[in-house]
N, C-alpha and C positions, 0 to 999 in steps of 0.2 A: 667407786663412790666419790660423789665430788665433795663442795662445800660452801655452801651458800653464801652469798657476799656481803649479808645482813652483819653485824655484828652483836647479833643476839643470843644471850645463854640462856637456854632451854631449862629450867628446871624441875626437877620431878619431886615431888613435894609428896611426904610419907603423912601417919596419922597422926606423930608424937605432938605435941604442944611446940617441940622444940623448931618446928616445921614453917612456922608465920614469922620466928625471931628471925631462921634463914631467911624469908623471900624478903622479909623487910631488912635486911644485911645488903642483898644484893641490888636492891632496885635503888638503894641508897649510893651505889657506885655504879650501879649501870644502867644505862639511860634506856636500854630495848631489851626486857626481860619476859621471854616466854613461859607461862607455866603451864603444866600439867599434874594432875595426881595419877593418871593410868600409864605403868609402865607400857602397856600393850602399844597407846598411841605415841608415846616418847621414842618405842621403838619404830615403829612406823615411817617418825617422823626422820628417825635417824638411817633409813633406810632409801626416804625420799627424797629429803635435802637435809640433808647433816648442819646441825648448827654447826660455829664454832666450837662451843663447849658447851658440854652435856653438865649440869651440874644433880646432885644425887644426894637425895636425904639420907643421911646413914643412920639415923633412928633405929631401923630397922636393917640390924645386919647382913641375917642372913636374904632379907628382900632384895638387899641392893645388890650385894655383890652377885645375885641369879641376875638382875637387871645388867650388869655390867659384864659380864661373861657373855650374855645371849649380844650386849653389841657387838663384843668383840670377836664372837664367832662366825655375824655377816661379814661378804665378803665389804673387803674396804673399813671394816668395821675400827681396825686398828688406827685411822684415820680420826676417829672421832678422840676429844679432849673432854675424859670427865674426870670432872672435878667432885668431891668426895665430902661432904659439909658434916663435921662432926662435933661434939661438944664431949668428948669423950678420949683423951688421948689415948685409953685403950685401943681403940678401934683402926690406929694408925698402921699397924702389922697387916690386919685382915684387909684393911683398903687398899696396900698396895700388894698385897695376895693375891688380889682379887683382880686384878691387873688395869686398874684407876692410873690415870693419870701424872693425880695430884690430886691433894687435903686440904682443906682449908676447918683450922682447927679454930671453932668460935667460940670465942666468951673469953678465952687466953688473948687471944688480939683484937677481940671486939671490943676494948678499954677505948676511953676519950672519945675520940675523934675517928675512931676507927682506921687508923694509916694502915696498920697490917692488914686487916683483910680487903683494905683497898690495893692495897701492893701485891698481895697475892692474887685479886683478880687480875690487875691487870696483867701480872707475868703469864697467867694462864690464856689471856684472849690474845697477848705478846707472839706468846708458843704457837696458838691457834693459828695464824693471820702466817707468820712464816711459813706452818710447815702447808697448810692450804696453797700458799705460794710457791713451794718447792714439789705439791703434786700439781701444778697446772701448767709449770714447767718441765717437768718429767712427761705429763702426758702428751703436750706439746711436741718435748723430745721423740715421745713412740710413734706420736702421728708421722710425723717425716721419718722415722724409717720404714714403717709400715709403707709409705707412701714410696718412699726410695726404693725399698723393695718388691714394688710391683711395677716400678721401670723398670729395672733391672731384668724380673721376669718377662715383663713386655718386648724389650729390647731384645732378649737373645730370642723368643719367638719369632718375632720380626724378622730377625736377621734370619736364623733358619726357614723361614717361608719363603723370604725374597730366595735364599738360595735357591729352594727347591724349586722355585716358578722360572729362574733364571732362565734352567738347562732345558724347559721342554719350548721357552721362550724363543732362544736362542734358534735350536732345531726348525721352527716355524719361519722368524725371520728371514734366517738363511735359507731354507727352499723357497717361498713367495718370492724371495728375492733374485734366485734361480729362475723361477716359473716367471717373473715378468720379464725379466732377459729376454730367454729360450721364445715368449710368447709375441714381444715385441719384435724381434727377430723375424719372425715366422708372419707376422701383422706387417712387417714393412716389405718381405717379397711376396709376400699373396698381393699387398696392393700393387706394387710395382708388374705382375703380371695378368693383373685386372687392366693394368692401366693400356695393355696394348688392344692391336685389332680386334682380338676374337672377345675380348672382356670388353671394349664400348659397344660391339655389335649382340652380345649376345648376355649381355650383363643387366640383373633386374634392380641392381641396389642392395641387395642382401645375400650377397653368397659368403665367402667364406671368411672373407677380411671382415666383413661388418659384424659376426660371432665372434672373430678373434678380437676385434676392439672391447668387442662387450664383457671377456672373459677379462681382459686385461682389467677394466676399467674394475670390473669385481676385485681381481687379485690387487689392486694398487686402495680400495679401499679397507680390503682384508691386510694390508702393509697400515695404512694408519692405524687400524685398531691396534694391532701389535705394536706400534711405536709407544701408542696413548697405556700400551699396557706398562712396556719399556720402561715410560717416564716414572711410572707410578712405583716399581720397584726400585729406583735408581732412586724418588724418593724416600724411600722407605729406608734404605741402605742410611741413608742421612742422619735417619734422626734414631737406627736400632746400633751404629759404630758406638761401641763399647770404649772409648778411649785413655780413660782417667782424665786429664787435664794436660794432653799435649796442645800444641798449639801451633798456628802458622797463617799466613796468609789468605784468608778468607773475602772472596766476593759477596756484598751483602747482598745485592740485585740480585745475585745467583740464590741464594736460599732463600728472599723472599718469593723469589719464583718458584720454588718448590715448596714454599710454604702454601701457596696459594694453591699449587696443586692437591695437595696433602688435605686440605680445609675446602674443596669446591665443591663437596657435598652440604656442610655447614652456609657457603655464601650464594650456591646458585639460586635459592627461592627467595632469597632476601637481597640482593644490593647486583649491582654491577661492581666490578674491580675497574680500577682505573688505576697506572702506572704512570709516575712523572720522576722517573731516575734521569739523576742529574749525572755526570761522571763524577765518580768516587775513587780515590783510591783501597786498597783492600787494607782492613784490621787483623790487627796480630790476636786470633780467638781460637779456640775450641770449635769446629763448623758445629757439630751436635748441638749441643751446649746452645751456641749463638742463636741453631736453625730452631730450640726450644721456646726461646724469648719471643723469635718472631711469628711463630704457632698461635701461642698462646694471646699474643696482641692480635693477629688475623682473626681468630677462633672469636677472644671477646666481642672483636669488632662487628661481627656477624650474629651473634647472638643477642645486641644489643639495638638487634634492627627487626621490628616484625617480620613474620614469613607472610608471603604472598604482592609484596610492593616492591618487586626487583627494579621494575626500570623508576621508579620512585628513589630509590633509596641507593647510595654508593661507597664503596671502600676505597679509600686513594691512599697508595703507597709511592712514598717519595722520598728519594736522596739525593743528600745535597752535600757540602764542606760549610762551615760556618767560619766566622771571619778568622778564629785562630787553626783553619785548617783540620779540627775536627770532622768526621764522618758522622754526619744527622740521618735519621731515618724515622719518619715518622710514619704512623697509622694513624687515619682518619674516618671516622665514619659518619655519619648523619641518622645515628639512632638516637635511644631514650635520653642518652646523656645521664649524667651522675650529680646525685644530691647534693649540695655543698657539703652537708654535714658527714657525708661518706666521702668526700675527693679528701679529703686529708687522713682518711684511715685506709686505702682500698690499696695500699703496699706491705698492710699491717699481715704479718701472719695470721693465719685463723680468720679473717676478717672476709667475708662475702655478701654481695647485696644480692646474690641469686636466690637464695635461700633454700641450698646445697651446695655439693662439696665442703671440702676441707677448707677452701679458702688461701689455699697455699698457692697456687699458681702464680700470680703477680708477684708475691714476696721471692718465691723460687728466680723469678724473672728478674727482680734486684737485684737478689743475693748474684748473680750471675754476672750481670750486667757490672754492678760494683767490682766485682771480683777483678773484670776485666778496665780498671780503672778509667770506668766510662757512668754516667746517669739516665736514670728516667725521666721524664717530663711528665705530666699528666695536666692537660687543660679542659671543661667540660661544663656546660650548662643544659640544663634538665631541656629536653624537648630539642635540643640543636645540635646533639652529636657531643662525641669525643674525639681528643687528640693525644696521641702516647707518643711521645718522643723520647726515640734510644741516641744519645750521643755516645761517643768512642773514640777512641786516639787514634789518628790512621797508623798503620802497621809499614813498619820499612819497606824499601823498594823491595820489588821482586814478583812472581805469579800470582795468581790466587791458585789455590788447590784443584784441582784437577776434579768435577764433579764424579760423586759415586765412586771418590775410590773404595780400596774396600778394607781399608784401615788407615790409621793415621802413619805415615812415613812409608808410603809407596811406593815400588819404584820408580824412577821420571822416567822407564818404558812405556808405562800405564796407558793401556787407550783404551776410551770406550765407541763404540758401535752409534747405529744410529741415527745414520744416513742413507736411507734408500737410492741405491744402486740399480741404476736402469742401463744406463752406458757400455757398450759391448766390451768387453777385453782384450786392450790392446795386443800385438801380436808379442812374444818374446821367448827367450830360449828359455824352454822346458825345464825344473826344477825337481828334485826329490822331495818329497814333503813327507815326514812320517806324522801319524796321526793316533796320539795316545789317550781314549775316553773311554769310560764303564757307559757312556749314553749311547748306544745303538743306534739310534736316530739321528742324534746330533754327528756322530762318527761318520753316516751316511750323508748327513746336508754337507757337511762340512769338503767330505771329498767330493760331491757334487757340482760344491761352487769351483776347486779347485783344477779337478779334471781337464778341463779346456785349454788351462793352461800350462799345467804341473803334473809329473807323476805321483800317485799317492799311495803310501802303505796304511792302513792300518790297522790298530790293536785294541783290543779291549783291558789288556795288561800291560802294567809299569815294566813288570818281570821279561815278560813275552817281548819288549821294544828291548832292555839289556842285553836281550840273550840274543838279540840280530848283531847290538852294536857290537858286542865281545866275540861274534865268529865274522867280524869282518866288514859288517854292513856301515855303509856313512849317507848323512842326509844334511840336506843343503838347509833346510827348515825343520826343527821338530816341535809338533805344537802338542800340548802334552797340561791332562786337567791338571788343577794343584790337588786336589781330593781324591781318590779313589780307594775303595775297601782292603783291597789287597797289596798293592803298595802305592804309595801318595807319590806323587810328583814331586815332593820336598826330596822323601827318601830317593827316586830317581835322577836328582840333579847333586843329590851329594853324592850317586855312586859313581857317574861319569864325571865328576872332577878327579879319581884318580881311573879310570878305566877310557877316557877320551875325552880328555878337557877340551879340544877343540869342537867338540860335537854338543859337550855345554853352551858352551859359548851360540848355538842354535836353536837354543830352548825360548821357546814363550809358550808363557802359560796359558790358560784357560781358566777362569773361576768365574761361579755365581757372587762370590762375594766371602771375604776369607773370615769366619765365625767364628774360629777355636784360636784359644791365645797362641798353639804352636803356629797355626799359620798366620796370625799378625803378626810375629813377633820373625817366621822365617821372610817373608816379604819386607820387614825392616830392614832386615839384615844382609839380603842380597841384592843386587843390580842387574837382576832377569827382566827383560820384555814380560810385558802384563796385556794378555786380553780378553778385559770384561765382557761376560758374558748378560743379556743377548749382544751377539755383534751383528754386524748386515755384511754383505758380500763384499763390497767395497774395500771396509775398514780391515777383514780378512788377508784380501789380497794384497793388500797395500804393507800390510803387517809382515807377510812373507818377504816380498821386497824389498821390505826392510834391508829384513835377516840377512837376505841372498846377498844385498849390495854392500853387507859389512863385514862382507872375506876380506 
């Protein structure tokens, strides 16, 4: 129940005579005084918009205190301030019995000039006005959690989706990426054997090479789709990383690029994007955290632009350094633009010109941005666009964070995938590779890409890969998920640092993306080869290579 911003006392006025001494007491110190005589509509009223203070004839004892009981029994009802008007200090017990307020006892202070029951009003609209302001702050408070609470839930969804999409992702990539190999292969000696005597003399233009181009060309567009799925998860990983407030060297080009991915449902029917990154160095930030500021600036920017006038209308994202070395980043767009009387409130909590939501996104977007002892800009006139500029401290030398990893404090083995792999595989001496996943398929692409070059075992069990290493068995590479139902890969890399620490030393992982605090927290902690899943063939091979060439 709220409280309306009036500062008018409501009074309910009984039948006594004593009844017109109150209204004329109060309209004599307060300048906006409501009256009624029907309890039914006083309730009503306090139900709909609560004054500040209820005032209450007590003429009529036992009327009033039913009238003051039924407030206090709506919800919110304890919320209202009634004040208790009596002539009667008898009645002082049974008013605050009754669970009133406050009294205001007339004709004992209604002497001279009236100062007491002027001072007693005003303590009462005093009390009012505070405590009205400690519920619009409390509610305030509950919206941002309520509000933080449904990131939070969104986030670990996210994150467990992306995993789940990883591993059948992964699986796909890596054969296509097989099948255009094997198919290109096969495409370059069918022409090669078109291309002699009996293929010009007896060749119509469409035998067997012209199907295999065509198959190829299929599977190399069935590889972008997969990329374009790729990228979308590898977003997603971005903005559901659970982190607290670690922090590190952040690309901002890099997340508004995946911001833009994130938001290209929101801008494709309204604007073009347009990109003018300047060279920046990277910000010491939160990537999450950062890649939320730059969402939510994208997102307005786009909804701030009619649908249906894309090539009309445009979002330009740009970075720059400003003259004290600063890292600028603006959004721009060429929509409605914002009302002067709203560009000075539209950072404000609660505050929206949509007319929905919460109103919390821009403020969320400061509070972040501040945090990161960096400012917002906002420039904008009605009909010609807006302009949101994030400036930021640049961040010490050193990388920017390695996109998608898949929590904060990564190994620096970490690689992600990526790269369609057409190029045959060079010749080299044959390796052991064991191969430990509960994914069936992915188990199979994965020895598939390797085959050609490497021998491969493998397992659907953590347990099943121990029980080779401990009767003897040793592998040049062991690639091995971090998740699985029956033993984790965490728990298999802590049983071979005492059972063959050298064959640790072998281990790279596999993961969709590490979701539960034991595995943020084991990827902190150790300096194992990381490889995010989907990978492509390429990045596979090159991974084993690694391994193999760091005997």
């Amino acid at each position: 129940m709220g409280c309306a911003e009036s500062a008018a006392i409501l009074l309910v006025r009984g039948r006594a005579a004593a009844s017109a001494r109150f209204e004329a007491l109060i309209r004599r110190h307060v300048p906006d005084v409501g009256v009624t005589s029907a309890p039914e509509r006083a309730l009503e009223r306090c139900l709909r918009e609560p004054p500040p203070v209820l005032a209450v004839d007590w003429s009529d004892p036992a009327g009033a205190a039913a009238l003051c009981g039924r407030v206090r029994a709506q919800p919110g009802g304890e919320a209202v301030i009634v004040l208790a008007l009596t002539e009667r200090a008898a009645d002082i017990d049974g008013i605050l019995a009754a669970g009133a307020s406050d009294f205001l006892l007339v004709g004992a202070e209604d002497d001279g000039d009236g100062a007491g029951a002027r001072a007693r009003l005003r303590v009462a609209r005093e009390r009012a006005a505070r405590e009205a302001a400690a519920r619009h702050a409390l509610a305030q408070t509950q919206a941002r959690l309520v509000l933080a609470g449904r990131m939070v839930s969104v986030g670990t969804l996210a994150a467990g989706v992306a995993h789940e999409i990883n591993n059948p992702l992964a699986f796909v990539i890596t054969n296509v990426d097989a099948a255009i190999r094997r198919i290109a292969s096969l495409d370059r000696r069918s022409g090669a054997s078109r291309s002699g005597p009996w293929g010009r003399a007896h060749g119509d233009g469409r035998g067997s090479s012209s199907e295999l181009s065509e198959v190829l060309s299929l599977l190399e567009d069935a590889r972008e789709g997969a990329e374009r799925v790729r990228l979308i998860v590898r977003d997603l990983h971005t903005f559901s990383r659970a982190e607290g407030d670690r922090r590190g060297p952040v690309d901002v080009r890099r997340v508004l690029d995946s911001c833009v991915h994130m938001a290209m449902n929101e801008i494709r029917h309204r604007a073009r994007v347009v990109r003018s990154f300047g060279e920046v160095p990277p910000v010491e930030a939160n990537e999450p955290r950062l890649a939320q500021v730059f969402l939510n600036l994208v997102v307005n920017a786009a909804q701030a632009i009619p649908e249906g006038l894309a090539e009309q209308n445009e979002i330009e994202l740009s970075t720059r350094c400003d003259a004290a070395g600063r890292v600028v980043v603006e959004v721009r767009d060429t929509g409605t633009g914002i009302a002067p009387e709203a560009l000075g409130r539209i950072l404000d909590p609660f505050y929206t010109s949509k007319g929905e939501g919460l109103g919390l996104g821009l403020a969320i977007c400061h509070a972040i941005v501040t945090a990161l002892a960096g400012r917002i800009e906002v420039e904008s006139r009605p009909g010609e666009g807006s302009t949101f500029r994030v400036v930021l401290p640049a961040g010490g030398p050193g990388e920017a964070r390695a996109p998608a990893a898949p929590g904060d404090g990564a190994p620096r083995w970490a690689r992600e995938g990526g790269r369609p792999a057409t190029a045959e595989p060079q010749a080299a001496p044959r390796q052991r590779v064991l191969i430990i996943d509960d994914e069936p398929l992915l188990t199979r692409a994965i020895a598939g890409t390797l085959e050609p070059q490497h021998e491969t075992t493998a397992t659907a069990s953590a347990r099943d890969a121990l029980a080779r290493i401990r009767a003897g068995e040793r592998y040049d590479a062991i690639l091995c998920d971090l998740m699985m139902p029956d033993m984790t890969g965490m728990d298999f890399y802590a049983s071979l640092a005492e059972l063959a620490p050298e064959q640790q030393r072998r281990v790279v992982f596999l993961t969709g993306g590490a979701f539960t605090e034991r595995s943020k927290a084991f990827l902190q902690q150790v300096d194992a080869r990381l490889l995010l899943k989907p990978f492509d063939a390429a990045t596979l091979l090159s991974m084993v290579d690694e391994v193999v060439a760091s005997r």
